[in-house]
N, C-alpha and C positions, 0 to 999 in steps of 0.2 A: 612675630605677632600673629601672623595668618598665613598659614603656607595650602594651597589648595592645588590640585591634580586631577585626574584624570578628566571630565568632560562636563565639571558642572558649566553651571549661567548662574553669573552672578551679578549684584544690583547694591554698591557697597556706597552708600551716603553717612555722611553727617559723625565719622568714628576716628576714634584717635588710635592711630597705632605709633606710641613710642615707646622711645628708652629700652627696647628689647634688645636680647645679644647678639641677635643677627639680623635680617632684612626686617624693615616693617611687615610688608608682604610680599610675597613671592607667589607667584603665578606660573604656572606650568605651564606648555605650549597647546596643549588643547581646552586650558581654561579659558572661555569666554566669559567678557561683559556682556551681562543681557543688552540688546542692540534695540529693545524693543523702547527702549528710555536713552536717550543720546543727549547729553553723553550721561554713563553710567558709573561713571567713578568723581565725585562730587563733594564739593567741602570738607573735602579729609584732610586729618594732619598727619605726616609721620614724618617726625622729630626724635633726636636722640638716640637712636636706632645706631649697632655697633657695626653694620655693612650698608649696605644700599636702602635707601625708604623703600623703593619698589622695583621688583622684577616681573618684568612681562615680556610678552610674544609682539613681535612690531604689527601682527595682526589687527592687536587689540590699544593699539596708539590712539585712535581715533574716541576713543571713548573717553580720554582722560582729560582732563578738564582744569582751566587757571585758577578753580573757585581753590582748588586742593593746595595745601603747603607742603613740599617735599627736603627743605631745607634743614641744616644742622644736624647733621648724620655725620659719622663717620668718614662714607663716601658719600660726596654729595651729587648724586646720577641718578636718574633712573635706567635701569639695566634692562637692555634691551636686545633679547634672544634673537638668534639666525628665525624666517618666519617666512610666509608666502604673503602678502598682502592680497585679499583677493577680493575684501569690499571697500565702498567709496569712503575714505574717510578726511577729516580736517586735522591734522599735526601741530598743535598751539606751542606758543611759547612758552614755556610754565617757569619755574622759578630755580629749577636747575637744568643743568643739561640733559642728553640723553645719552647713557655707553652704549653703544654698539658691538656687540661681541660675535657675528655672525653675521651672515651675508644674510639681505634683505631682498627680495625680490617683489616689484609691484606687477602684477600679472594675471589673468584667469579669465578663462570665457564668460566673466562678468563684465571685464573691461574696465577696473578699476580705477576711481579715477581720487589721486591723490593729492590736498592741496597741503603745502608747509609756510604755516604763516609768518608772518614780522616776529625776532625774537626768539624762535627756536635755535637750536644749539646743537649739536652731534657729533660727538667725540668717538671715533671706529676704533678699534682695535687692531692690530695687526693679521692680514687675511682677510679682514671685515669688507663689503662694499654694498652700497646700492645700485641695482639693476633695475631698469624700468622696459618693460615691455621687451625683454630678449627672448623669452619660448610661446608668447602668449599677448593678448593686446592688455594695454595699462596707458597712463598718463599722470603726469608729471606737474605740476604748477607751484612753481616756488615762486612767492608773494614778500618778499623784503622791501619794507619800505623808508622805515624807521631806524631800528635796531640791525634789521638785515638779519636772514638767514647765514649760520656758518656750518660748515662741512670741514672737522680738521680729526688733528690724531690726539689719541688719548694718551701718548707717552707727556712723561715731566720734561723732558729736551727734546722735543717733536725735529723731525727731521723729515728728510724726502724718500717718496716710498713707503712711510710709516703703514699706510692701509691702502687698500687697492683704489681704491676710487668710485666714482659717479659713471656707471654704463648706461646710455640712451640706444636703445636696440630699434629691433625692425618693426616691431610691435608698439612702439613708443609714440601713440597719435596724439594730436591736439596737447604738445606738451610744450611747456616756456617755464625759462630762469629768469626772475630779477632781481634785483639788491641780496646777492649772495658773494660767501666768500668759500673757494675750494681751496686749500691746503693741504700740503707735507702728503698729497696721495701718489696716485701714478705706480702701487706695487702690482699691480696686474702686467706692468711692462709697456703699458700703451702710454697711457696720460691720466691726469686728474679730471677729466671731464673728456668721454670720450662718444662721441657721436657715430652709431652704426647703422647706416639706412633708414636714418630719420632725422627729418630736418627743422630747427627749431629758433626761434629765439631767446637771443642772452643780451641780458642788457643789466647795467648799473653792478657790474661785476669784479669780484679781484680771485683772480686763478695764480696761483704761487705756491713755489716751494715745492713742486710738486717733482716726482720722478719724471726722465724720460720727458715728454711735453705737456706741455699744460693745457689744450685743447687740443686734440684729433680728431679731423672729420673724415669719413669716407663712405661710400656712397650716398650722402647727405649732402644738403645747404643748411651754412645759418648764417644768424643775420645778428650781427656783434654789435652793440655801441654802448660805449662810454665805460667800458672796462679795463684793467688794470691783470696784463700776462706778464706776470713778473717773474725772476730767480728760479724759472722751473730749468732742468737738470740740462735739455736738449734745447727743445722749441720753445715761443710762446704759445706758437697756432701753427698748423700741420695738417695739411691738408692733401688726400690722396691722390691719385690719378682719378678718382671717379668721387670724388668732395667740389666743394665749389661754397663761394660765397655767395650768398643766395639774398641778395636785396642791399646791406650797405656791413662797412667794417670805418666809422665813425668814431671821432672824440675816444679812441682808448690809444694806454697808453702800453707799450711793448718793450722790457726793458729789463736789463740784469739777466738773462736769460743765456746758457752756454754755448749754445751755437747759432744758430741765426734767429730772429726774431720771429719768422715768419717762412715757411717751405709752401707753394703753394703751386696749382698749373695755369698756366698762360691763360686761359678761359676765364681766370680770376680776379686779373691785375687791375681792371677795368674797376672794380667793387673798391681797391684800396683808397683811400681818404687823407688830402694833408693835413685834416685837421685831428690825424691821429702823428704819437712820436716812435718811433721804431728804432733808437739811438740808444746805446751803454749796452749790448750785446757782445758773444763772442767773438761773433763776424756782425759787422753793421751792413749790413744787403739783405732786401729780399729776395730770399732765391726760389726762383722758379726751374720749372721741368717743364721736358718738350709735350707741347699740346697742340692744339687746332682751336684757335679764337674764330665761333662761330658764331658771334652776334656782335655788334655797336657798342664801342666802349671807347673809354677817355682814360687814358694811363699817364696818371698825375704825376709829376715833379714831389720826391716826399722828402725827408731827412735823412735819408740812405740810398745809396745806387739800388739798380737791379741788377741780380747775378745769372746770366741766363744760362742755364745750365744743359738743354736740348735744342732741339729745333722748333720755333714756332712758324705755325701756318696758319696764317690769317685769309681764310676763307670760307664758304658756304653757301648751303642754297639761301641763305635768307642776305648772298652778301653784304659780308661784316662789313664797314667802316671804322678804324682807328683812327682818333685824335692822339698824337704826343704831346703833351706841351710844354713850353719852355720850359728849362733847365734839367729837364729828365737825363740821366745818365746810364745807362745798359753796360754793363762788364760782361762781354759776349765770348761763351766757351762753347758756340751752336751757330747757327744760322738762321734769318730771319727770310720769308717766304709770305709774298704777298701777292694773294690770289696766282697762285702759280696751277692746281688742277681742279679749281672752283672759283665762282668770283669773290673778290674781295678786294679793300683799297685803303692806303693809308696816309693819313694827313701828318705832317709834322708842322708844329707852330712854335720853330727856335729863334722868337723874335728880336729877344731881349741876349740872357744867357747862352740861348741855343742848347740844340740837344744834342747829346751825344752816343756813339757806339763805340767801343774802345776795347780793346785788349783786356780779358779779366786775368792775363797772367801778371805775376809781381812785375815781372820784367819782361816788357811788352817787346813784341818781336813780329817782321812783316809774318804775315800769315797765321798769324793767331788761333783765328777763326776765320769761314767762308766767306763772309760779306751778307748781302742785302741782296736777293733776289726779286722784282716784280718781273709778276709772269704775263701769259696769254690774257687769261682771264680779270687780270685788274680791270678797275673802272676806271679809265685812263682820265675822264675828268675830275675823278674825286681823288688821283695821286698825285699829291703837292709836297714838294720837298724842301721846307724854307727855314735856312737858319740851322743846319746838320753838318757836324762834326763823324766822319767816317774814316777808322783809321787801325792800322795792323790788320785788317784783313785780308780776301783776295783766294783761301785755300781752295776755294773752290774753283781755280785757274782759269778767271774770267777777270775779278776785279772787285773792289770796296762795294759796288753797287752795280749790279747786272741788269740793264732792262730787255727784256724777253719777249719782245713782241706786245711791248705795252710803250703807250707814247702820253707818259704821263709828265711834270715838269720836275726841275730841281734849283733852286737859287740861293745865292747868300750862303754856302756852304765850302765845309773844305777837307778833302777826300785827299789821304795822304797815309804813306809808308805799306801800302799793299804790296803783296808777293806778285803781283799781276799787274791790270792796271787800275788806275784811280776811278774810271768809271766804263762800261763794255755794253756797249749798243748790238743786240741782235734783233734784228727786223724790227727795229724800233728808231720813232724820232721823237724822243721824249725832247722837251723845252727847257734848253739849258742857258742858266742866266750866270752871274758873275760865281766862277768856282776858285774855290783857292787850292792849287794842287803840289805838296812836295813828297817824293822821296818814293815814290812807286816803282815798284822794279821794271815791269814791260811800256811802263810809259803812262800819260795821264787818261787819255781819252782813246776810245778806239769805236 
């Protein structure tokens, strides 16, 4: 019906383009909407049309408008070219979806700031993705409240990988997800929504299907609640050596997912939430890597053990305090280190179930893992040991539980089948109350 090029400005109201044998209209990558009228594409019809009602530049998204009917086409999209986004614009709902056939970039020393409302649609194409603020600064605000924004693949049997995904860069200020859905992405190799040194909030979300994991964060914090990390290929959340969960990980639910639910470092465990579910995974654990817990945190009892997978050091100048509390379980392939070359201290409260450290090999065996170090630096009155199950440790040829110049207390606990002994006092008179000890090879107490 209208095919236009090279670098006019156009201002297209109140026109019918149908029934034509190809696009209603087609826009080239250097046609503008006149911007000087927002928005500028306005009570149009393109109907009957034998390919797409309209093809545009994701440049010029922001002009197009709910008053227009883009339906009963052939294909029913608006087709939407690879583009720079580089002014402010609002992404509406309209009455079909949007193809995506080319990577989208929101970005430019204007600092574009982008909102997608309740209702819009985005179907990518294979190689396709959206990028916000990776070479340049941009922002992001997805507004689902209703209908919800969706993010998925344009194939008829969508699968995982189908398009690359949602990248949040370095550049990616003042930006937030809510009531959205990511799907069948992850072909970049990372995940469907993937956080790069900027850290944001997600909330009222479903991330699935996706390649590989379905959130990565790294050098970023976010702040997750009340979403759904389901059936993605690896993770559901994946978090770096230098990622962190930055304020709460609440009410979502973590599941169907191929390998663990959740990969995250010790810095982070404190953020996790019972009142999320982390069960029907490959592996039901959250696994963690070796880190340095360097602030105040409470590491909840959830619906899955923890899998520790390095060494954690629970210390710092702002000495950290840890809460356990009842029923938490640790499947320990590492060592735990509490205030051993800073201060730091840890509470356990295994009052009821009691908590435990155990062997994370199938077939547990003395010396598994090292045992429980508290060092010099503990805060000998803030380390309380009450209601702990400590058992197959010891490799570290001391015992289940080494105290090291710290004279903090232990009670109602039972330290048993170490390669060493059940518990090894150096220059320390920690306060030992009823222990239950079997099966320690050098003996129980020393």
């Amino acid at each position: 019906g209208l095919y236009a090029t090279g670098s006019p400005e156009l201002l297209i109201t109140g026109s019918d383009f149908s029934d034509n044998d190809g696009n209603g209209i087609t826009l080239t990558a250097y046609v503008e909407l006149d911007d000087s009228s927002t928005p500028s594409f306005i009570d149009n019809t393109m109907t009957g049309n034998g390919d797409y009602p309209l093809t545009i530049a994701a440049n010029e998204l922001g002009q197009l408008d709910s008053s227009s009917t883009f339906s009963g086409n052939t294909k029913d999209f608006i087709e939407v070219t690879a583009d720079y986004v580089t002014d402010d614009a609002t992404w509406q709902g309209l009455d079909v979806p949007f193809l995506v056939t080319g990577d989208i970039y929101i970005q430019g020393s204007g600092r574009p700031e982008v909102e997608i409302e309740d209702g819009a649609s985005f179907a990518f194409e294979g190689g396709a993705g959206l990028s916000v603020g990776s070479g340049n600064y941009g922002t992001l605000t997805v507004s689902g409240s209703t209908s919800g924004v969706s993010f998925s693949s344009s194939e008829a049997s969508p699968a995982a990988g189908d398009w690359d995904g949602i990248v949040l860069g370095y550049y990616a200020e003042d930006s937030s997800m809510s009531g959205f859905i990511i799907e069948y992405g992850g072909g970049n190799g990372v995940a469907g929504l993937y956080l790069y040194y900027t850290s944001m909030e997600l909330s009222d979300c479903t991330v699935a299907d996706n390649d590989v994991d379905g959130i990565y964060v790294t050098g970023a914090g976010a702040d997750i609640s009340d979403c759904s990390l389901s059936d993605n290929a690896n993770m559901g959340l994946q978090l770096s050596s230098s990622g962190e969960l930055d304020g709460s990980f609440d009410n979502n639910t973590v599941s169907g997912n191929g390998d663990y639910p959740i990969l995250l470092p010790a810095n982070s465990i404190g953020q996790l939430d019972s009142s999320s579910s982390y069960t029907g995974n490959g592996t039901d654990a959250i696994w963690v890597f070796a880190d340095t817990v360097t602030a105040d945190a409470t590491w909840q009892a959830l619906d899955v053990d923890y899998f520790i997978d390095g060494d954690i050091y629970v210390q710092g100048t702002a000495r950290p305090h840890v809460t356990i509390e009842d029923g938490t379980t640790f499947e320990m392939d590492a060592a735990l280190y509490v205030g051993w070359s800073s201060y730091g201290s840890v509470e356990v409260n295994g009052t009821s179930t009691g908590v435990t450290f155990t062997s994370a090999e199938g077939s547990p065996a003395a010396g598994d893992w090292a045992g429980i170090s508290i060092g010099y630096y503990c805060d000998d009155s803030q380390v309380d040991l009450d209601g702990v199950t400590v058992e197959y440790g010891g490799a570290n040829g001391y015992g289940n539980i080494r105290w090291y110049y710290c004279d903090g207390g232990i009670d109602n606990s039972t330290l048993s089948d170490s390669s060493s002994y059940g518990q090894y006092r150096q220059g320390a008179s920690p306060t030992i109350g009823t222990i239950t000890y079997s099966n320690n090879v050098s003996g129980d107490l020393y």
